[in-house]
DSSP file (Angstrom, degrees, kcal/mol; ACC not computed):
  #  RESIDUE AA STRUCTURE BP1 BP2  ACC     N-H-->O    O-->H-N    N-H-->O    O-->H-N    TCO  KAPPA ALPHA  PHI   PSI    X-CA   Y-CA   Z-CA
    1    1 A X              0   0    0      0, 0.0     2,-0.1     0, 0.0     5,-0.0   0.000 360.0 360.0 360.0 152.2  103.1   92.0   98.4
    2    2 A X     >  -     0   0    0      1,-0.1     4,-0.9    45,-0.0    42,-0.1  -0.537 360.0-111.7 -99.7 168.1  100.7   93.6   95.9
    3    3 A X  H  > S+     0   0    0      2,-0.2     4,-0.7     1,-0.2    -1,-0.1   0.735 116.7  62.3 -68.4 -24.6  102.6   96.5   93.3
    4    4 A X  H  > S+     0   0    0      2,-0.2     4,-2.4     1,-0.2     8,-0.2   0.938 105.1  48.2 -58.9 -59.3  100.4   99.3   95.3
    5    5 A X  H  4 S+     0   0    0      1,-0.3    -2,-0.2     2,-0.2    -1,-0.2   0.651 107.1  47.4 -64.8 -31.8  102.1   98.4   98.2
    6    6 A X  H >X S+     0   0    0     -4,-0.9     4,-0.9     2,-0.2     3,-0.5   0.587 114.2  45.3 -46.6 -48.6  105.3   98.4   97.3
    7    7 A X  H 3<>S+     0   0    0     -4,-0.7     5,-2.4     1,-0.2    -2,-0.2   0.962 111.6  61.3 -74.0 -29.7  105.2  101.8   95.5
    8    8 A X  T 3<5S+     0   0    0     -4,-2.4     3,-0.4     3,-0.2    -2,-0.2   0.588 111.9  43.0 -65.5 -37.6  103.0  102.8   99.1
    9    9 A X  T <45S+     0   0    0     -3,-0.5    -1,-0.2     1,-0.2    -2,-0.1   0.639 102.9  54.4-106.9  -6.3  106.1  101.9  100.7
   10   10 A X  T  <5S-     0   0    0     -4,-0.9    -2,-0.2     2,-0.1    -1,-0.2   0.659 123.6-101.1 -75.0 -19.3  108.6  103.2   98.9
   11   11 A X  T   5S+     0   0    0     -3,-0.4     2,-0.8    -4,-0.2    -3,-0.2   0.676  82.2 128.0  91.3  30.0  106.7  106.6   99.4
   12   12 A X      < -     0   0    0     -5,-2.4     2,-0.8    -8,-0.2    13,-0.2  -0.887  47.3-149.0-128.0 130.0  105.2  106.6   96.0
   13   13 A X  E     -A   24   0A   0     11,-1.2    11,-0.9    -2,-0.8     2,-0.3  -0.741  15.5-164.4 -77.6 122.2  101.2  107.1   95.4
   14   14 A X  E     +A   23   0A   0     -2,-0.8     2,-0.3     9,-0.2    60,-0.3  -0.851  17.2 151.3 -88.9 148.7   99.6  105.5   92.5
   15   15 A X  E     -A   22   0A   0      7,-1.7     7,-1.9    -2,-0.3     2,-0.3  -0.978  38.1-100.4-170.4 157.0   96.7  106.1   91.1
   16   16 A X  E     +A   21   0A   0     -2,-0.3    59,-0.4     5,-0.2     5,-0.2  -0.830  31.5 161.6 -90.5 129.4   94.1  106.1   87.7
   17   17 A X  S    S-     0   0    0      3,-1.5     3,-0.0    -2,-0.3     4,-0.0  -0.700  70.5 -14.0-151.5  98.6   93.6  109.0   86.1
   18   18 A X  S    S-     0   0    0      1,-0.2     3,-0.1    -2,-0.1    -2,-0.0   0.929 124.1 -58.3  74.6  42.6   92.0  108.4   82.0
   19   19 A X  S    S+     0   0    0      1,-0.3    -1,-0.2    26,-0.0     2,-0.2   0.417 117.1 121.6  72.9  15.0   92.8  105.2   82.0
   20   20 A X        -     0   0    0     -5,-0.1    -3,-1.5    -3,-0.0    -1,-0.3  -0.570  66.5-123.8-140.9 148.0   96.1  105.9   82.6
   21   21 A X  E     -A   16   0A   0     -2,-0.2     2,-0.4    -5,-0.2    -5,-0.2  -0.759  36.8-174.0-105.3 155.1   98.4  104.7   85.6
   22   22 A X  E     -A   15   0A   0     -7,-1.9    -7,-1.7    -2,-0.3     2,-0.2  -0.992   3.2-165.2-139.4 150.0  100.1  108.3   87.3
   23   23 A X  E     -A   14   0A   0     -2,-0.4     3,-0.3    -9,-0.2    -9,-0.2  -0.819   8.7-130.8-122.9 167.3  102.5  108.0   89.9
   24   24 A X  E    S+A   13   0A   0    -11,-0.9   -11,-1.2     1,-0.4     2,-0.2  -0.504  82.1  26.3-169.9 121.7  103.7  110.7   92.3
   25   25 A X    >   -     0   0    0    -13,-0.2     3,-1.1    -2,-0.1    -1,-0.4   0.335  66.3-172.2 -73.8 135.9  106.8  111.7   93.2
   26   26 A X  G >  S+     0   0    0     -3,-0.3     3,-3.2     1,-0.2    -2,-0.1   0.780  77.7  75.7 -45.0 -50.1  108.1  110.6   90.0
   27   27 A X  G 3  S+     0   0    0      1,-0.3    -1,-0.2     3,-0.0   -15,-0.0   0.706  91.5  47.7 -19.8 -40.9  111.2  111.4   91.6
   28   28 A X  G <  S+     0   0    0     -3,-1.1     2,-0.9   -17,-0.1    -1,-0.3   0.306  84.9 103.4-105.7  15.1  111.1  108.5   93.5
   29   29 A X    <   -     0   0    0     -3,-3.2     2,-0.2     4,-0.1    -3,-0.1  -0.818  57.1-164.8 -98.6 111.7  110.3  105.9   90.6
   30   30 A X    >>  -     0   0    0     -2,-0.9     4,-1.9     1,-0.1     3,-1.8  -0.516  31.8 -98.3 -76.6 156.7  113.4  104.2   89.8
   31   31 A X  H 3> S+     0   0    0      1,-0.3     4,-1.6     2,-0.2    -1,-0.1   0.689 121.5  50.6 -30.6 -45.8  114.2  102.4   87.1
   32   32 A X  H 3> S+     0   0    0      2,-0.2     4,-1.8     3,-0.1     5,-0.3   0.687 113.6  45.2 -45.6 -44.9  113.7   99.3   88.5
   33   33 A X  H X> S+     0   0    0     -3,-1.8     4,-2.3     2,-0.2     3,-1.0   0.991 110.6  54.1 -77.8 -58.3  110.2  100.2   89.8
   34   34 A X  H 3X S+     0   0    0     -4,-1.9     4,-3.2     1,-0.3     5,-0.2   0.706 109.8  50.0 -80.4 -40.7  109.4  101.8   86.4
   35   35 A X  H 3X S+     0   0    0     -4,-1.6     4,-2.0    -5,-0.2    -1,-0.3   0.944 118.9  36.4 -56.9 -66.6  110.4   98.1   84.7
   36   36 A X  H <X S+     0   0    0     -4,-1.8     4,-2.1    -3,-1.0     5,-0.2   0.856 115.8  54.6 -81.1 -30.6  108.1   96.0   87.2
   37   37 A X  H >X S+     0   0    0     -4,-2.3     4,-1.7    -5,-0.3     3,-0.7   0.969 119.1  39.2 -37.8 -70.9  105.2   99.3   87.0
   38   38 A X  H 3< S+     0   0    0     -4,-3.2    -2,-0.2     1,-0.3    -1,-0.2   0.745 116.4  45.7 -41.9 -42.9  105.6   98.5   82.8
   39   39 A X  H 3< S+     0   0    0     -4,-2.0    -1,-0.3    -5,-0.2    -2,-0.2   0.751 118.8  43.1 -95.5 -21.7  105.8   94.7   82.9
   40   40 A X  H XX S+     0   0    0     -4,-2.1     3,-1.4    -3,-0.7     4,-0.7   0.775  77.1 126.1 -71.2 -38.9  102.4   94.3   85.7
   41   41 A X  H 3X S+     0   0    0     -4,-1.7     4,-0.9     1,-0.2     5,-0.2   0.347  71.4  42.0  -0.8 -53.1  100.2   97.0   84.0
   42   42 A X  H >> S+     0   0    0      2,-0.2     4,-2.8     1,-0.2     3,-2.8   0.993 119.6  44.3 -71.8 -60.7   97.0   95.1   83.5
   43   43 A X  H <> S+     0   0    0     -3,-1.4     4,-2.0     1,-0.3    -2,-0.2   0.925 114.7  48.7 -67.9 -30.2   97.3   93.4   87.0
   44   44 A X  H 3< S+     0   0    0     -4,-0.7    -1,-0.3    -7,-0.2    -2,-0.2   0.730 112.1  52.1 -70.5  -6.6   98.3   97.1   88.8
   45   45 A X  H XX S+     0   0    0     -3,-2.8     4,-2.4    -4,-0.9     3,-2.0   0.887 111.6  46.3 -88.3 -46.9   95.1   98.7   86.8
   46   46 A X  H 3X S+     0   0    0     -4,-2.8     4,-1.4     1,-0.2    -2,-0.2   0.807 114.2  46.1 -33.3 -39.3   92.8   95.8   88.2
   47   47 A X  H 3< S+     0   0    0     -4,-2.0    -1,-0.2    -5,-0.3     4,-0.2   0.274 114.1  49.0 -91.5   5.7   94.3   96.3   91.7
   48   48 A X  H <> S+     0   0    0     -3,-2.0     4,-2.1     3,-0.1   -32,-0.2   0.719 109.5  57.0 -88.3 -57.4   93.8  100.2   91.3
   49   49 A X  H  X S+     0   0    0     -4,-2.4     4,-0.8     2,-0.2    -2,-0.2   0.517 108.4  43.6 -38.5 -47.4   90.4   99.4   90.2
   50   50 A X  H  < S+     0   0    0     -4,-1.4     4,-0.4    -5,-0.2    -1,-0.2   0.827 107.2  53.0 -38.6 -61.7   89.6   97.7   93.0
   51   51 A X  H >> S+     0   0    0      2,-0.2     3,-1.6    -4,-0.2     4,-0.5   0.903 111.9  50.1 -65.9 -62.2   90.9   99.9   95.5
   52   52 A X  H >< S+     0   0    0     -4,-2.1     3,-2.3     1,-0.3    -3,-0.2   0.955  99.9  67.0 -24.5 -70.0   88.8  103.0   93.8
   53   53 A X  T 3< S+     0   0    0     -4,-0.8    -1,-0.3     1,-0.3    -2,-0.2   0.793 110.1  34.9 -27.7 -37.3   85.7  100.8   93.9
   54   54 A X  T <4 S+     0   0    0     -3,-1.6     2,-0.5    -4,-0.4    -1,-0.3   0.685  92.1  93.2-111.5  -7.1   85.9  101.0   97.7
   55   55 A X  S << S-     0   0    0     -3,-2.3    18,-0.3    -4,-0.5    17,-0.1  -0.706  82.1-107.6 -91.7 120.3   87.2  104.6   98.7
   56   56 A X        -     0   0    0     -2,-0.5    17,-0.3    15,-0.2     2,-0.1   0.052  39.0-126.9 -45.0 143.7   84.4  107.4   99.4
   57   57 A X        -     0   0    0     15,-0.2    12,-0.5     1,-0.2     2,-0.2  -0.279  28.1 -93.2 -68.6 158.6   84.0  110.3   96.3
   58   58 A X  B     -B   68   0B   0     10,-0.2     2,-0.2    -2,-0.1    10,-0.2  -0.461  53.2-178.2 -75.8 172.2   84.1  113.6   96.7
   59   59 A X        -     0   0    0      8,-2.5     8,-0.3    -2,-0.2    42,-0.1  -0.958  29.1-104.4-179.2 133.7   80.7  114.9   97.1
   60   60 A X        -     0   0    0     39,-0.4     6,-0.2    40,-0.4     5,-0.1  -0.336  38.8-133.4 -74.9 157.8   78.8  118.5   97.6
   61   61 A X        -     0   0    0      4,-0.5     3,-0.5     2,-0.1    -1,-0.1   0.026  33.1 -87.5 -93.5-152.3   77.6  119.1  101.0
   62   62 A X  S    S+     0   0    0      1,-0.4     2,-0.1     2,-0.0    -2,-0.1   0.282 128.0  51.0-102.3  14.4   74.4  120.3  101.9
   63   63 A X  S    S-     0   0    0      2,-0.1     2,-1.2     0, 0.0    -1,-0.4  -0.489 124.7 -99.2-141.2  76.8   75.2  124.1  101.5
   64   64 A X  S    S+     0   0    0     -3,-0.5     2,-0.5    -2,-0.1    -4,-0.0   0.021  76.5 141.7 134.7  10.0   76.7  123.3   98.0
   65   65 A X        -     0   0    0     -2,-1.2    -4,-0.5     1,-0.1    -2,-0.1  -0.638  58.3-113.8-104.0 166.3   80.4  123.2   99.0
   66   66 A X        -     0   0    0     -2,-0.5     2,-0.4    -6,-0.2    -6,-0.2  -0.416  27.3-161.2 -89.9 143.3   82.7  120.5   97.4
   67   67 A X        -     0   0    0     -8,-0.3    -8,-2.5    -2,-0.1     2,-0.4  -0.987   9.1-175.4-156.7 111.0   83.7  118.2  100.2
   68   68 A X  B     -B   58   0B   0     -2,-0.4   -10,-0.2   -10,-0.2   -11,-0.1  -0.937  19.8-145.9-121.3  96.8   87.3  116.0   98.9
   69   69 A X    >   -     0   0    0    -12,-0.5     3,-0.7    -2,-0.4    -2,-0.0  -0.361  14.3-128.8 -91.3-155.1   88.1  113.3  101.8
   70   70 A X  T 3  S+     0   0    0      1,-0.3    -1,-0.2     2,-0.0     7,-0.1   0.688 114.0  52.6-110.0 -23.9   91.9  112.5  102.5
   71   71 A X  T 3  S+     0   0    0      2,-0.0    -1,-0.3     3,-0.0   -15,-0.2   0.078  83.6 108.6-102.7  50.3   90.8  108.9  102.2
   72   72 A X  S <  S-     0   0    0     -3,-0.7     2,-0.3     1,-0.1   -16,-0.2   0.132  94.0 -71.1 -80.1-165.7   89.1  109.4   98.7
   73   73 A X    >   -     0   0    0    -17,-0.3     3,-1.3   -18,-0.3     4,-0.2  -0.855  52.4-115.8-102.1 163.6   91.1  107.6   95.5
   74   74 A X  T 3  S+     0   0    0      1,-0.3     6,-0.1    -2,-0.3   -59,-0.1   0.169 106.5  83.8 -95.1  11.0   94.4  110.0   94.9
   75   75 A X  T 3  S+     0   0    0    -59,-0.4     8,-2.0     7,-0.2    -1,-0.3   0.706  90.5  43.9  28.3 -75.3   92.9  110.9   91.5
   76   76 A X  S <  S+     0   0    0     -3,-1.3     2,-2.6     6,-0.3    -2,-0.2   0.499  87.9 109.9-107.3 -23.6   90.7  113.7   93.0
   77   77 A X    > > +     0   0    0      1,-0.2     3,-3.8    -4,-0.2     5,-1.6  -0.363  43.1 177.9 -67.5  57.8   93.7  114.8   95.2
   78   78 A X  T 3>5S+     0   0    0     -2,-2.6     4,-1.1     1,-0.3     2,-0.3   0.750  78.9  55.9  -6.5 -85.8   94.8  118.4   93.6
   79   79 A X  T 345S+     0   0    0      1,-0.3    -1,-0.3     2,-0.1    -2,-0.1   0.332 107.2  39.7 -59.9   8.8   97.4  118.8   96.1
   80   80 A X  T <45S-     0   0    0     -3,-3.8    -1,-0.3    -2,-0.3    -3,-0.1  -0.386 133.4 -85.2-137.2  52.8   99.5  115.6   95.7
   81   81 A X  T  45S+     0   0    0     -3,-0.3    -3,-0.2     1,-0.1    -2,-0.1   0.623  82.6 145.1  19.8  40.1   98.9  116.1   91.5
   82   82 A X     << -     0   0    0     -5,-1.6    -6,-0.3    -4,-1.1    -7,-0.2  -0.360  68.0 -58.1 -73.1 160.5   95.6  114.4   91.3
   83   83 A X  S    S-     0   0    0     -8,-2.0    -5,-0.2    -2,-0.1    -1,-0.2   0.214  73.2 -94.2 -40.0 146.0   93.0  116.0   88.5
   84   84 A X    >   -     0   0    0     -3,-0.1     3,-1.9     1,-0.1     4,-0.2  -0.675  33.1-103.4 -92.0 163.4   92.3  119.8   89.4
   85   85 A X  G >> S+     0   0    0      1,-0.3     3,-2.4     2,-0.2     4,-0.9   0.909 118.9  56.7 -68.3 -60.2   89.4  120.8   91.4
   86   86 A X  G 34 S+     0   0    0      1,-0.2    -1,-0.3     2,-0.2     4,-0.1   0.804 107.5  49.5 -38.6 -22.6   87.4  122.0   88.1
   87   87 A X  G <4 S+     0   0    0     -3,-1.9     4,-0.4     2,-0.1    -1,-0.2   0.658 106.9  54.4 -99.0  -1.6   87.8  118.7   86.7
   88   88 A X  T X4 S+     0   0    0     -3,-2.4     3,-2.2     2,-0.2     4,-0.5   0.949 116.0  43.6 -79.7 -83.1   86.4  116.8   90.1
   89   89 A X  T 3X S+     0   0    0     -4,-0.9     4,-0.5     1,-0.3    -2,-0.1   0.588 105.6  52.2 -80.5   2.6   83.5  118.9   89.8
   90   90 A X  H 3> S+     0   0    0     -5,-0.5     4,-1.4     2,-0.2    -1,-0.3   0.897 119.0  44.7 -80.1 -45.0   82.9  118.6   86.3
   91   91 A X  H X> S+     0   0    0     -3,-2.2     4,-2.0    -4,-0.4     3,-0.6   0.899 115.6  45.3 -59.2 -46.5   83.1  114.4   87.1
   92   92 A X  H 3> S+     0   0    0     -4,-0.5     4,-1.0     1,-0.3    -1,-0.3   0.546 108.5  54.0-128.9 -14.9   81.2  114.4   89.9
   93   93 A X  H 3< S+     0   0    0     -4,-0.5    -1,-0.3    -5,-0.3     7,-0.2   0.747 112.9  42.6 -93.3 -11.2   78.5  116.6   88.6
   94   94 A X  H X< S+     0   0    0     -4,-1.4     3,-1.0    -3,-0.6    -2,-0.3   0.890 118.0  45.1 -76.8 -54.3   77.9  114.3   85.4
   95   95 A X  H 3< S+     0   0    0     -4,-2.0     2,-0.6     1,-0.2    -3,-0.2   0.957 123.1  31.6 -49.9 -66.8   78.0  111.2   87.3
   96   96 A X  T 3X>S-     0   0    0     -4,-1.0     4,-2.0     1,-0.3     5,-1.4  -0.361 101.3-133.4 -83.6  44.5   75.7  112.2   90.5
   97   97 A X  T X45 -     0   0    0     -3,-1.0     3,-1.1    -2,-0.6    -1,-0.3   0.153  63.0  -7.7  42.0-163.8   73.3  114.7   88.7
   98   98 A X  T 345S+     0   0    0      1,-0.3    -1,-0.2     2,-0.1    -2,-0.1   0.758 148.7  21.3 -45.0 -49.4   72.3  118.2   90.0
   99   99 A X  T 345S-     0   0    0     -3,-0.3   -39,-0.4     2,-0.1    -1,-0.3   0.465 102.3-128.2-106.8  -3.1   73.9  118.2   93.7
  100  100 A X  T <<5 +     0   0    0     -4,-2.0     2,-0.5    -3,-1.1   -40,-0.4   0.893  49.5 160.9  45.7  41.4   76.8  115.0   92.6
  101  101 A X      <       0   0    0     -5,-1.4    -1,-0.2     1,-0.1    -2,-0.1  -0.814 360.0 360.0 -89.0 134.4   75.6  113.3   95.5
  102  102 A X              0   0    0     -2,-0.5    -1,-0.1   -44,-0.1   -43,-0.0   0.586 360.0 360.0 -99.0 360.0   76.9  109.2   94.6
């Protein structure tokens, strides 16, 4: 079982955000998780890395509106303390040009 999966079942999201690993709830990271989180690092940002690689962006629509899907990476997720929506569209409009289409 991969360290994603384990925090995923525990009820905990992981995710990259600045190179940086963010968890959420925090609540629910015990000591014990926080030790195996610490002592894995390289191989949970490779397996993070991965997992990003393959999950759809957010993306403008054709009438311009910002378009987040629920299986995107949890990053880009405002509501579950992912980056706030001004700073999705600040990413997504440097990356993908004028409309951030990827």
């Amino acid at each position: 079982m991969t360290i994603v999966n384990e925090l995923d079942r525990r009820g905990i999201k992981v995710w990259l955000m600045g190179g940086k690993v963010r968890v959420f709830p925090k609540l629910l990271l015990t000591g014990e998780l926080k030790q195996m989180v610490l002592e894995n690092r390289s191989a949970l940002v490779e397996e993070l890395t991965r997992i990003e690689a393959s999950q759809p962006k957010p993306f403008f629509n054709r009438v311009g509106d910002l378009v987040i899907p629920f299986n995107s990476p949890q990053r880009y997720h405002w509501w579950a303390g992912g980056q706030s929506v001004k700073e999705t569209i600040l990413e997504i409009t440097q990356i993908g040009g004028e409309h951030g289409n990827y």
